[in-house]
Structures are given as C-alpha cells and as structure tokens.
C-alpha positions as protocol buffer text, in pm:
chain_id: "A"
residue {
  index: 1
  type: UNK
  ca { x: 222 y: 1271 z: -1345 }
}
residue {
  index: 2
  type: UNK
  ca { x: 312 y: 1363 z: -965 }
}
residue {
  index: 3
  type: UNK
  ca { x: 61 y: 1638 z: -780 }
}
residue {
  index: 4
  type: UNK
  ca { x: 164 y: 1793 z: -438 }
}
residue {
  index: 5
  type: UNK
  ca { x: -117 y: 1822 z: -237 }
}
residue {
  index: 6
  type: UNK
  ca { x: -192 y: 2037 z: 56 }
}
residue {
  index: 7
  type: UNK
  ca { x: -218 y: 1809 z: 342 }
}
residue {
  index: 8
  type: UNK
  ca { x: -375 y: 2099 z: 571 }
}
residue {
  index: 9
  type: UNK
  ca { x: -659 y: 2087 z: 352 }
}
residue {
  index: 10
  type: UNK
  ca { x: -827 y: 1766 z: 498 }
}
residue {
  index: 11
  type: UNK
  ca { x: -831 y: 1592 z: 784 }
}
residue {
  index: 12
  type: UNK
  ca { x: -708 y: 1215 z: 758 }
}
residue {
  index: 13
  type: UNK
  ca { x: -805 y: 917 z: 994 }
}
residue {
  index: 14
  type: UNK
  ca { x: -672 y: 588 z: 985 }
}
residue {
  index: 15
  type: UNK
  ca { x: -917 y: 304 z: 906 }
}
residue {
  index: 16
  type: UNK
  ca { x: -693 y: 29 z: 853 }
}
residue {
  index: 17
  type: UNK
  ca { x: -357 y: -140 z: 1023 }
}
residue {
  index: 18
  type: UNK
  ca { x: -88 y: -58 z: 775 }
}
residue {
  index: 19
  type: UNK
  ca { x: -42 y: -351 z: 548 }
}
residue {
  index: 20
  type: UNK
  ca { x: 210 y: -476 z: 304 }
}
residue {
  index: 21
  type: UNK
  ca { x: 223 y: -414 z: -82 }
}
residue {
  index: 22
  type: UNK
  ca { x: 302 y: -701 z: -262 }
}
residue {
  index: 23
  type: UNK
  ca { x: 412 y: -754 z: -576 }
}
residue {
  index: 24
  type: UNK
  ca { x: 116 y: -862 z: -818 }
}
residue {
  index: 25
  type: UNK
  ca { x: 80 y: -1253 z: -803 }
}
residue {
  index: 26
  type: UNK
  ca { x: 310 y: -1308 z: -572 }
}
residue {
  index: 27
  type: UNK
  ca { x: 422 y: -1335 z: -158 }
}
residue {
  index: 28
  type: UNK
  ca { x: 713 y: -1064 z: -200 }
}
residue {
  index: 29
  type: UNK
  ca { x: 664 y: -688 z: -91 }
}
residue {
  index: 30
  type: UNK
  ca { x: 707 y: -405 z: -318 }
}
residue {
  index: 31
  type: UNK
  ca { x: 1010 y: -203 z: -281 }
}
residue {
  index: 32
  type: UNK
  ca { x: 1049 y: 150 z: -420 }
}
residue {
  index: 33
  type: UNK
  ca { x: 1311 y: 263 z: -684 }
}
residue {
  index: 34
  type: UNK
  ca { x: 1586 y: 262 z: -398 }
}
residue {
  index: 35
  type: UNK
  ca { x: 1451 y: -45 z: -241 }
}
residue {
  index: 36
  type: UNK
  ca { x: 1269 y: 61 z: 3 }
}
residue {
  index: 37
  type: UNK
  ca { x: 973 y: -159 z: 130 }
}
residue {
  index: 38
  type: UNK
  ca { x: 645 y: -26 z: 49 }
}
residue {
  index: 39
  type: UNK
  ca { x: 304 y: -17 z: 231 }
}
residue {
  index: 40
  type: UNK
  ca { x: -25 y: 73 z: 197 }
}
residue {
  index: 41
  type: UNK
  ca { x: -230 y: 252 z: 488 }
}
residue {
  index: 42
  type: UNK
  ca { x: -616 y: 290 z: 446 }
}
residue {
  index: 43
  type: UNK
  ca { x: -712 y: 642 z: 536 }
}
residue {
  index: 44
  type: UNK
  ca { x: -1065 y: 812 z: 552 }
}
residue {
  index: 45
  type: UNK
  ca { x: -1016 y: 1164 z: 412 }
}
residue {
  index: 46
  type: UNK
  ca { x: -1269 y: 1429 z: 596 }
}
residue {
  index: 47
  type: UNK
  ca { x: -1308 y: 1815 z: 467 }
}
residue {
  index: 48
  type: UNK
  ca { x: -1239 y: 1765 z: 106 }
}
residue {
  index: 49
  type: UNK
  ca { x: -1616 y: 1951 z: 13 }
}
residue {
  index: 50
  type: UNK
  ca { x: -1728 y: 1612 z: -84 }
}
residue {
  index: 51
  type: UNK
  ca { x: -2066 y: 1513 z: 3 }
}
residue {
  index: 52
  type: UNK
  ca { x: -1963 y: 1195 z: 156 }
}
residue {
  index: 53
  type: UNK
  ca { x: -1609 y: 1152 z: 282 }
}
residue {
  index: 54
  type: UNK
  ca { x: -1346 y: 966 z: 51 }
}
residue {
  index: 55
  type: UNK
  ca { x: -1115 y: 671 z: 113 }
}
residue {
  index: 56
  type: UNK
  ca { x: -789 y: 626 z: 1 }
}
residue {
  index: 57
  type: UNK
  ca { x: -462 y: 422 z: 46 }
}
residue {
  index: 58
  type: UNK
  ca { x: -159 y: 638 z: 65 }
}
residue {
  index: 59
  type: UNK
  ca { x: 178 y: 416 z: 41 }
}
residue {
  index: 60
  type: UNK
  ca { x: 426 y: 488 z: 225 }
}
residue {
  index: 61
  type: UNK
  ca { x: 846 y: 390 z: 204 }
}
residue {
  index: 62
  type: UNK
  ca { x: 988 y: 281 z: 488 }
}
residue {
  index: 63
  type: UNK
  ca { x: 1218 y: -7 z: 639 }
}
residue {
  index: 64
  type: UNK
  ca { x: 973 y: -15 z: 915 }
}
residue {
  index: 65
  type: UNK
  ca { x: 602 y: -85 z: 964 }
}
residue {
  index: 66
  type: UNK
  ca { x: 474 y: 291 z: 964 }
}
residue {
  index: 67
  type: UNK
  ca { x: 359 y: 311 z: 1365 }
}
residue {
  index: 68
  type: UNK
  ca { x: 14 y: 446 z: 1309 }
}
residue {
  index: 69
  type: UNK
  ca { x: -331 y: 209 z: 1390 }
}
residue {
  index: 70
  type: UNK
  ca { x: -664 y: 224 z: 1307 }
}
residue {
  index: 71
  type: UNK
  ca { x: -880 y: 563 z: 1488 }
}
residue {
  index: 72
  type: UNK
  ca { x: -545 y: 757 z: 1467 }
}
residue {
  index: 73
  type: UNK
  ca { x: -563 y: 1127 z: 1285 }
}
residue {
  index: 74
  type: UNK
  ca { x: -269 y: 1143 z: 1085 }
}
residue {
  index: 75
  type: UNK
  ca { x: -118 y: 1453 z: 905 }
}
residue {
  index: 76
  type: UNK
  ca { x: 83 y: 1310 z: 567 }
}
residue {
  index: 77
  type: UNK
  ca { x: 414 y: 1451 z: 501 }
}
residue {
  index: 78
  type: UNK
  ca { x: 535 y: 1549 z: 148 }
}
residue {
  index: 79
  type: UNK
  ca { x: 150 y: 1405 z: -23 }
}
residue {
  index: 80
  type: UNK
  ca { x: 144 y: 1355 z: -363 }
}
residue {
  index: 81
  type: UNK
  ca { x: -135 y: 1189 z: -633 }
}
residue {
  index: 82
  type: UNK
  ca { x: 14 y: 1032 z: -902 }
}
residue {
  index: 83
  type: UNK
  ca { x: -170 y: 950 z: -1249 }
}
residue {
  index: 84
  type: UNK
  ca { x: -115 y: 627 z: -1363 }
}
residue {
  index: 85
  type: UNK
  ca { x: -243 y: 358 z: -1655 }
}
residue {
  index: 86
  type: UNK
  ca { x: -216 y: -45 z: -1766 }
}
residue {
  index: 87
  type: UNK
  ca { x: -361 y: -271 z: -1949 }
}
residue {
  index: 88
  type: UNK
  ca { x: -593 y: -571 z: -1745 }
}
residue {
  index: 89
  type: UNK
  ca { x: -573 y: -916 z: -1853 }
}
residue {
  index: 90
  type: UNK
  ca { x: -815 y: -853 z: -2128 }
}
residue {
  index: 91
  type: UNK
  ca { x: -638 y: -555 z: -2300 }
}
residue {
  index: 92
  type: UNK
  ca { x: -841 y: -314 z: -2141 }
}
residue {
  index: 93
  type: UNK
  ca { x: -693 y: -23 z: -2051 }
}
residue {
  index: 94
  type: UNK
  ca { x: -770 y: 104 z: -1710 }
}
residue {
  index: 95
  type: UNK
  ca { x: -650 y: 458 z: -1527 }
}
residue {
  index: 96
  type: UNK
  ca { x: -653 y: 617 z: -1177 }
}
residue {
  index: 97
  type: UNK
  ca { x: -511 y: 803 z: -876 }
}
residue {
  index: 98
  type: UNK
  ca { x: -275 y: 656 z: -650 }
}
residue {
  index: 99
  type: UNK
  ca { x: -210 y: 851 z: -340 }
}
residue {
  index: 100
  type: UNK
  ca { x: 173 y: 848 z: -157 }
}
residue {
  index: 101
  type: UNK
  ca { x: 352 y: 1020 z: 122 }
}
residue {
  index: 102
  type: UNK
  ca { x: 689 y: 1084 z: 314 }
}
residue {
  index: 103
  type: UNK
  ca { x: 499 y: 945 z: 602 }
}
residue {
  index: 104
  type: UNK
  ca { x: 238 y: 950 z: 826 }
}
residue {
  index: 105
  type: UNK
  ca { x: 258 y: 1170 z: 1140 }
}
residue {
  index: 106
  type: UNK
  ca { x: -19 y: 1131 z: 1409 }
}
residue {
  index: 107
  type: UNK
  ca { x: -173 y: 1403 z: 1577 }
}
residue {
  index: 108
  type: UNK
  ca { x: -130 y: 1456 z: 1950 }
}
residue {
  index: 109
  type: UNK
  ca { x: -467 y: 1523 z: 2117 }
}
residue {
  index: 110
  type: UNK
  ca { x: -465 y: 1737 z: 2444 }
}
C-alpha cells in the first residue's frame, strides 16, 4: 500500500550523505521499475508530535547523486510510505514502513 504524506507537516534534516541502495547480497545498485538508480538519504524528522524525533530513510530515483549533505533542511517532493512484508532467512515473516520521494529540495535560509 502507497500513503501520500503531507510534507509541510514536519520538518526534515539531513543526517546522512546520500548513499547507494544495493541490491541484497550483492555490489550492484537498485534501480526502480524504469531503471532508475535508487538511493537512500537518512533524514531526522522534527514536528511529527512524537516525544522524541524519528529517523527515517526516504529513497529517492534519480540518475544522479541527490545534491543534499548532512545539516541540510530538506522539504520532500511527492512523499509517500509504503507498507511492505517478506520472509527472513528463517521463515519469519517480518513487516514495515518504507519511506520514498520525488526528491529532496533544500531549504534556502535568509
């Protein structure tokens, strides 16, 4: 299942360089459906009425390294959470959120 999510709602900061996705066990990155490389960009995730701010990893499509660096607030474009579930190694079957967006546009400070 894909849910939009209303980016004005929280305020994002970068906590990590954007990195790579790779394909599980191996050196090659992840593309999407239209093969598109994917990557994965560590974000803290302020004003959600948490107690204690969340982190996520939103992935983002692109041919490019997304240009945003650790310290930078960042508004996503086009968010979305998507459901998702698999088996481990063992048969168990594990479930969670994964978190992806258009892009990642930073905020200009005055």
């Amino acid at each position: 299942m894909r849910l939009p999510i209303d980016p004005t709602r929280a305020t994002l900061l970068v906590i990590g360089d954007p990195v790579a996705k790779l394909e599980f066990g191996r050196l090659d990155q992840k593309l999407n459906k239209d093969g598109v490389l994917l990557w994965s960009v560590a974000v803290l995730m302020s004003g959600t009425g948490e107690r204690q701010d969340p982190t996520a990893n939103i992935t983002i499509a692109s041919h490019e390294r997304p240009q945003v660096a650790k310290g930078d607030a960042v508004v996503a474009r086009h968010l979305f959470a998507r459901t998702w579930t698999m088996r481990d190694n063992q048969g168990r079957e594990r479930s969670g959120v994964a978190f992806e967006a258009e892009a990642l546009d930073v905020v200009k400070t005055k």
